[in-house]
N, C-alpha and C positions, 0 to 999 in steps of 0.2 A: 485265221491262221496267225500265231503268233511268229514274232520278228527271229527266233527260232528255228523252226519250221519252215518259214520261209528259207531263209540262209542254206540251211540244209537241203533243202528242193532244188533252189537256185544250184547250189554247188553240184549235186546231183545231173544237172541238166547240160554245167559245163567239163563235165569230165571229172569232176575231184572224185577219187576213188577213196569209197571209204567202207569198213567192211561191214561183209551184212549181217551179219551176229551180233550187232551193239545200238545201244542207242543212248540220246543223248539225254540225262533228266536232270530238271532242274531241281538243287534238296535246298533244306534250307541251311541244312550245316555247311556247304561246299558249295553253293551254286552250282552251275551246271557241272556234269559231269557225265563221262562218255562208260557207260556200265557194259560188261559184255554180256548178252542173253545165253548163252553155251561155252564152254571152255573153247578155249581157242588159242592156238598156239600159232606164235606168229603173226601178231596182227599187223594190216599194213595198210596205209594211206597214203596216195599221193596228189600232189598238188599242181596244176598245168602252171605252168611258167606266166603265162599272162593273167593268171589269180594271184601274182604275188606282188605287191605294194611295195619298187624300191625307191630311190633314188632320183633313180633314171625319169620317173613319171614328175617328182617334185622338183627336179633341175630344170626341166624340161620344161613345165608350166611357169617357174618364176625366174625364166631365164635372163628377164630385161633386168634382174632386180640382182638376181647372186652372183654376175661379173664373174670375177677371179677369185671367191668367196668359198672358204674351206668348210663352210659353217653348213654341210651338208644335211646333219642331221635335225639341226633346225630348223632347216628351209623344208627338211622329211615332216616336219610335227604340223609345222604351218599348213602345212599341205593337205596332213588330215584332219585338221580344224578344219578346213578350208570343206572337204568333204562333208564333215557333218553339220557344219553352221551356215552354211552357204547357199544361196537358194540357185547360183550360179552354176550352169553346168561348163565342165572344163572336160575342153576335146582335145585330144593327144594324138595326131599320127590320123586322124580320124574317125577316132573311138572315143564315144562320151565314158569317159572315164567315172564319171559320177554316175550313172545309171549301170556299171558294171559294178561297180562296189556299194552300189547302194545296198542292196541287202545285209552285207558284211558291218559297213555301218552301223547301221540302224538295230543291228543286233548287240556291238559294243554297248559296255554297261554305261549308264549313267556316269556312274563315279569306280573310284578305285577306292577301297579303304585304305588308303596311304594315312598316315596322320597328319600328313601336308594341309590335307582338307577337312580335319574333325574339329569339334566345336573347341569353344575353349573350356568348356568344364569338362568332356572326353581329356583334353590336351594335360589337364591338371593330374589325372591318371597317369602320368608318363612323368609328372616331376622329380627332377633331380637326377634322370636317365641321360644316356648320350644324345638321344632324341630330341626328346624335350628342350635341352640346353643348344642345341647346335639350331631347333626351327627357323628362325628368321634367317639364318646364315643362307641356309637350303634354299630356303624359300627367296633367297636374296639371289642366289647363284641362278637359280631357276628365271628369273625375272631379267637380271643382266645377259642372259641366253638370248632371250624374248627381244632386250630392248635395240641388243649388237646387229639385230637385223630389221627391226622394225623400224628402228631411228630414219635410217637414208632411205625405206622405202616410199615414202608419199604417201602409204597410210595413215589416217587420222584416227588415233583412237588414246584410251583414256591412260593415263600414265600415273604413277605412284612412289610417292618415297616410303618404300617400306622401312627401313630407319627409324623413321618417325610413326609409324602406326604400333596403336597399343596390339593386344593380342586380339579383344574385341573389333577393335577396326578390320586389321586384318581377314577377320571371318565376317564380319559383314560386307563387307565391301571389294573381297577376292574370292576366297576358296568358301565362301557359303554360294558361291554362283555355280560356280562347277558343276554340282547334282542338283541344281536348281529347276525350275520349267521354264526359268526366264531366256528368253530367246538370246543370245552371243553373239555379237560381231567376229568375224571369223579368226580377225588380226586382233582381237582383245587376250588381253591377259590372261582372264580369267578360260576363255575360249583356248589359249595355248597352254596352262597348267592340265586340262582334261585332256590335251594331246600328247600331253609330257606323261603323264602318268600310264597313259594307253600303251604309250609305248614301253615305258618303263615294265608294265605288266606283263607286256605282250610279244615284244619285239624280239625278235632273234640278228644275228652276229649274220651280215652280209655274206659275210666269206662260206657260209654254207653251201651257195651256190656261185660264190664268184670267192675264190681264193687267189685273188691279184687283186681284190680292192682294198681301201686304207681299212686300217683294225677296228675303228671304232662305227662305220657305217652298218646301220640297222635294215633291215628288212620287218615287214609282215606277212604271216602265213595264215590268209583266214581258213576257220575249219579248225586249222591242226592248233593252233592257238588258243582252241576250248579246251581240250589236255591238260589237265592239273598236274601240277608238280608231287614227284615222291622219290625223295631222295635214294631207294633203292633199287631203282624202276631202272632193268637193264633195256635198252634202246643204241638205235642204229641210226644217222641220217647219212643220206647218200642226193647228190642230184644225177638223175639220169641220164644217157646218151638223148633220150627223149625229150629233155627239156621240162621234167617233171620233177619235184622237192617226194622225197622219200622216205616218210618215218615209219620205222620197223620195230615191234619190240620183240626183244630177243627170246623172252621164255612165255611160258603158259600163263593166260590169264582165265582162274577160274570161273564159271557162271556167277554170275550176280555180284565182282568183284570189278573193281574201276581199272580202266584203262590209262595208266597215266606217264608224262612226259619225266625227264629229268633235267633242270634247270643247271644242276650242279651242286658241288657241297656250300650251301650257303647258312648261314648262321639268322638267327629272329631279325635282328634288327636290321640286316639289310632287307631278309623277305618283307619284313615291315612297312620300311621305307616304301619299296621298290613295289610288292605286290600288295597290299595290303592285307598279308596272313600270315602268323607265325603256327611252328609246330611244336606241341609238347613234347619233350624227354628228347629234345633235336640232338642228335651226334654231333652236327656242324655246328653247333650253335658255337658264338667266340663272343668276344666282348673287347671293344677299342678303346687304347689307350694314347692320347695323345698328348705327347710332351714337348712343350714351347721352350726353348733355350736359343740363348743369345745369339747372334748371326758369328762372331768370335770363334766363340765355343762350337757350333757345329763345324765350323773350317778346320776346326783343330781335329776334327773327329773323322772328319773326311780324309784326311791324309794318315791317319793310324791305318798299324796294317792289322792290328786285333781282332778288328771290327767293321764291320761293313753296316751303314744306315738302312732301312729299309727303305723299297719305294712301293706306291702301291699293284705293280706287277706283282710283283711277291706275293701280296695276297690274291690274287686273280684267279680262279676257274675259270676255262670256259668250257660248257658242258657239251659246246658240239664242236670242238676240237677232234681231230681224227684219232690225235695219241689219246685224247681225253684226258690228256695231263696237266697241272699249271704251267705257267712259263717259268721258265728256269733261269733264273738272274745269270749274267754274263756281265765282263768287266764293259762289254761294247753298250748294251742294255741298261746299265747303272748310271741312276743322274748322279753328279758331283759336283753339282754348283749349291753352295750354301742357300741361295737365295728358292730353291725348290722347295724352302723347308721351313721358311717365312712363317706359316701357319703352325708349322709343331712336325715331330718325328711321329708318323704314326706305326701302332704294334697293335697286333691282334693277340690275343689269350684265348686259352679256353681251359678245362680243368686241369688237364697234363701237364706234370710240371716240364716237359721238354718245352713248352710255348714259352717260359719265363727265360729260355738262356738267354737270347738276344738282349731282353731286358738285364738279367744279371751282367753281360758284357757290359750294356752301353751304363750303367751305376757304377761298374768297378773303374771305366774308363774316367770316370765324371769325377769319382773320389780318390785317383791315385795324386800322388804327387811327383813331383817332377827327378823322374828316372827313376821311377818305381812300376814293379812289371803287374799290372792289373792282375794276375793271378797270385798273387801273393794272400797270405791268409787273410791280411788285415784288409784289404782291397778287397776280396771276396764278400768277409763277412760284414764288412762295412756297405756292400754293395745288396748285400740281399736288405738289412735293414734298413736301408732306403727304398729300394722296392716294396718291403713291408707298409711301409709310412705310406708310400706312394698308393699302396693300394686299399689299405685301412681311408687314408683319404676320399678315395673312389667309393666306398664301400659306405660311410656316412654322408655322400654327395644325393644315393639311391635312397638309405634307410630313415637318412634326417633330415630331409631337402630344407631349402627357405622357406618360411609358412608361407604359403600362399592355401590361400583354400575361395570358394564358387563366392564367397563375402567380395574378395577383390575384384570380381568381375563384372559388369555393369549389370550385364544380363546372366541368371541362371537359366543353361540348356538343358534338353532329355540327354541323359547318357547312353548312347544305344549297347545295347546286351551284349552283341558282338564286340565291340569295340574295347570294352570293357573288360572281356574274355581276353582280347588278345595283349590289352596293356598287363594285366595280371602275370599273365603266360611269358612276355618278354621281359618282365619287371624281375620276376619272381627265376627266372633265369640267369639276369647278369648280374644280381645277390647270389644265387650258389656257384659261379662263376669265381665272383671276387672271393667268396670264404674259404672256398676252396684252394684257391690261389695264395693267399694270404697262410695256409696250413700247411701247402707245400712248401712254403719259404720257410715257415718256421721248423715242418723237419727235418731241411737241407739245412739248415742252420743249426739244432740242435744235433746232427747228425757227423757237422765237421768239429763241432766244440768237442764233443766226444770224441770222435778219431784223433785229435790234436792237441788234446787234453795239456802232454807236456809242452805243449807250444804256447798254454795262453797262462795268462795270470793275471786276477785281479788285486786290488790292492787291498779286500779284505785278506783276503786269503794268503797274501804279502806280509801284510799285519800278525795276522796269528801265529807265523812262523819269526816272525823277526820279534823277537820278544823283547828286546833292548830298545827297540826304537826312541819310546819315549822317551826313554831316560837320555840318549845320545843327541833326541831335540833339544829338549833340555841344556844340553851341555853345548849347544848350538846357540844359544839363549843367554849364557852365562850364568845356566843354573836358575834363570828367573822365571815364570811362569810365561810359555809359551802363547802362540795369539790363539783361540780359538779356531778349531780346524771344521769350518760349515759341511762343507761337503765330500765328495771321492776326490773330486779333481785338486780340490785342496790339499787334503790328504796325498794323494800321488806326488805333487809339486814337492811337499813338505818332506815325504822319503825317498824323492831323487835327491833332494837339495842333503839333505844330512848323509845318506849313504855315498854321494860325492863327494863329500868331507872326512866322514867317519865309515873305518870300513866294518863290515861285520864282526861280531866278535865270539860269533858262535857258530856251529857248522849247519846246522837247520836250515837258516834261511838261505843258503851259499845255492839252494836250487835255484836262486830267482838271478843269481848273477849276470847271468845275460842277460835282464834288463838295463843292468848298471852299463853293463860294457855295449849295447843299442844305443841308450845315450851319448858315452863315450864318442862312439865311432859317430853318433850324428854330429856333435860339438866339435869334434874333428873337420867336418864337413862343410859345414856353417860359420865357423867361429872369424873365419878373416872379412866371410864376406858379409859379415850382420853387425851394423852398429847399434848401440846400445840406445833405444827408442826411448819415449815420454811415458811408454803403457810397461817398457821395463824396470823404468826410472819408480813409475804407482806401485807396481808389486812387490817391488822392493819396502818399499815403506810402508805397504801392506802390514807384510808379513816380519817389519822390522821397524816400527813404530818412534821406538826410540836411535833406530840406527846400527847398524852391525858392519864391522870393515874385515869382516873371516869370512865373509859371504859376499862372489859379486853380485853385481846388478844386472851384468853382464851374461852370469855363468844361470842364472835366475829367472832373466827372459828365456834363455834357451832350455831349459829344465819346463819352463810352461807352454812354450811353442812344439816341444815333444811330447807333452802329453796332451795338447789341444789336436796337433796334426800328424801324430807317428804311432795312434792305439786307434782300437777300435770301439766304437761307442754303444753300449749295450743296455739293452732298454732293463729296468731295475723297478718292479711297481710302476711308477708316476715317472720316474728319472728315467736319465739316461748316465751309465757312469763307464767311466774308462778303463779300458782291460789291456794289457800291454800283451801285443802278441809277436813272437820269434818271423824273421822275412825266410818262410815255408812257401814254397811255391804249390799251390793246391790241383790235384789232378784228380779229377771225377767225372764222371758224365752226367 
């Protein structure tokens, strides 16, 4: 009898109700899976209260050890390390606890396919991904979990600066033990990443049956825990007046079709992470973007009322919530201390462009200037082409990573099939993600230039209409050959500077006058309180070599400080050139 079978007999023998129309096979696409032999409407399984693994059994056993110790659910994981590595039986209340879950056990898989634990030529499959880039970090958090409660226990076991391990050490000498046959010390590292991940796979949200305990406490449900995830898979959990866990699925499951749980809408890269599986053509599928900005600048952003930071509630499902809804951010709920945010502001996307507002806020907020209303054209469109960049960035981080290739490795490994399968399928995801994304911006961008057309103006198109200009440069010059004009921004400086001097003298270009009079009113604004600088002092002699006193130096920095920080910069071929746009306040969803 395999460890299967067994499990199944054993549960059978302690009451777990499970229906009799199904059974469990193991494929090789899915691993085990609970198939129904007849339609069946209404499938239902229940679980007796003393089959379920919480807490209460690992507080209880390392109570001399976890004091006043919040770190519950690590003292949960030790605990089932401790189960499967341990040759010790551990008595609770007077029940060997170890021979009541021994079956459960011993039927948990060897390993999880997380990427936590694949080799490093698998790992090389993931370069340039969120994954990939963030490993040791993970693997680092994972470890300081391990070490916050092993440290003052009195266990003696092997300790690591992962810091300092290359990506080969690493897998030799941690996460190639994990699926290994090699025997574990219960407190080893290596012994508590295979419980980390058990759980990560497996574990369900305490409050299913106890909704007064703290939010992050896990339980396990063996049996109901072989239930593959399907994200469209209508289900019920309920605990009963009887002291029994209750999964119910709501509609008809056809013969010879899988019976399966729902975890929630979760997207590849966490199923990845977390379970080691992603799914093709996923709905939930999203893609994280994490932006690091100065501890400064995020306090400044906190106290705007535009804009609210995200935290990761925000992103949160839980799939056995009663409402089954997310949590719903609240001013009480909202962290607001800059220092939460040390590591980066994180944002999830997905192809929708409604996923990019938050982004498009927090870019307009980034790029306004001081008393200027983040909805304004130029703040807008300045704010999507930083998103663009942003994510053009992301987008060749996936498609052109660092070389590394199996050469840099000490050892080449087998790549397994699977593994293979699922980097592809999560790779080749958050590239239609980012391109997608990247198209959205660019038609909400070419969408407002459009609608706003009379609001913007480049300085070709400034040019064309102002047919005099040169000659009025010229006469700005004394008639002598002007300096060479390189660029737009050049250009733009050079026909603020003369139309501030000389005024049009034709009606054609009198459409662009409100540029003139933008400047105006900014020079108004600025003028008492901006002394005349060493980089106003250069441009000047720049663009006046031999010297000119009809022209300040003064009027000159401020002519290039408006068109450095008062236009919007618009990508041109290879450039970026400056477009002078009217303060329209933009209103679109």
């Amino acid at each position: 009898m395999d460890h299967l079978e067994y499990l199944l007999k054993f549960a059978n023998e302690i009451g777990v109700v499970i229906p009799q129309n199904v059974e469990f096979r193991d494929t090789k696409e899915k691993g085990i899976c609970c198939i129904a032999t007849t339609d069946i409407d209404g499938a239902l399984f229940k679980l007796p209260r003393e089959f379920i693994i919480t807490k209460d059994l690992s507080n209880t056993h390392f109570k001399d050890f976890i004091g006043s110790s919040k770190h519950h659910n690590t003292w949960f994981k030790l605990f089932l390390s401790k189960l499967k590595f341990s040759d010790e039986a551990i008595v609770i209340d007077g029940v060997d606890v170890t021979q009541r879950f021994r079956p459960y056990i011993n039927a948990l898989p060897k390993q999880v396919d997380s990427p936590l634990i694949w080799n490093p030529s698998e790992l090389l499959l993931l370069n340039g991904t969120n994954i990939y880039r963030s490993l040791n970090e993970k693997l680092q958090s994972i470890y300081d979990e391990w070490w916050n409660v092993i440290k003052d226990s009195g266990f003696k076991t092997e300790t690591y600066d992962i810091s300092q391990l290359s990506i080969d050490e690493i897998y030799r000498e941690i996460t190639s033990k994990v699926s290994s046959d090699v025997q574990l010390n219960f407190d080893s590292f290596p012994a508590f990443l295979w419980a980390h991940l058990i759980c990560t796979s497996r574990a369900f949200p305490e409050r299913v049956i106890n909704p007064s305990c703290e939010e992050h406490n896990i339980i396990l449900l063996p049996v109901l825990d072989l239930l593959n995830h399907e994200n469209r898979s209508k289900i019920q959990w309920s605990y009963s007046a009887e002291k029994e866990f209750v999964f119910e699925k709501l509609d008809v499951v056809k013969k010879g079709n899988e019976i399966c749980n729902n975890y929630g809408a979760k997207g590849n890269e966490e199923l990845l992470w977390g379970y080691g599986f992603v799914i093709e053509q996923n709905q939930f599928d999203n893609l994280a973007l994490k932006l690091k900005l100065p501890i400064p600048v995020v306090e400044r952003l906190l106290h705007e009322q535009e804009i609210r930071l995200p935290t990761f509630k925000d992103y949160t499902t839980y799939a056995f919530d009663v409402s089954n809804k997310a949590q719903i951010p609240t001013e009480e709920n909202q962290l607001s201390n800059a220092s939460d945010y040390e590591d980066g502001i994180l944002y999830f996307i997905n192809s929708e462009i409604v996923s990019l507002k938050p982004l498009i806020e927090l870019f307009a907020q980034l790029n306004k200037n001081a008393q200027e209303d983040p909805k304004t054209l130029r703040c807008q469109l300045t704010s999507l082409q930083s998103l663009k960049n942003a994510l053009q960035h992301k987008l060749l981080l996936i498609t052109n990573p660092q070389a590394e290739t199996t050469r840099d490795l000490e050892n080449h490994h087998e790549v397994n099939s699977y593994r293979r399968y699922c980097a592809e399928v999560y790779k080749t995801s958050q590239i239609d993600i980012l391109r997608q994304s990247i198209n959205n911006v660019k038609r909400l961008q070419k969408q407002i230039l459009s609608e706003y057309k009379p609001s913007v103006a480049s300085i070709k198109n400034i040019i064309k209409r102002d047919k005099t200009f040169y000659d009025d440069l010229a006469q700005l010059y004394g008639n002598k050959e002007p300096i060479a004009l390189t660029d737009e921004f050049d250009l733009s400086i050079a026909w603020l500077m003369v139309r501030n001097y000389i005024p049009f003298s034709s009606e054609e270009p009198k459409k662009y006058e409100w540029v003139i009079q933008m400047f105006k009113n900014y020079m108004e604004t600025h003028n008492s309180s901006c002394e005349l600088t060493e980089a106003g002092t250069t441009l000047h002699s720049s663009f006046f070599p031999s010297g000119n006193d009809d022209v300040s130096p003064k009027v000159l920095e401020h002519i290039s400080n408006f068109v450095n920080y008062e236009t919007f910069l618009m990508e041109s071929g290879d450039d970026a050139v400056p477009v002078f746009t009217q303060p329209a306040t933009l209103e679109y969803d």
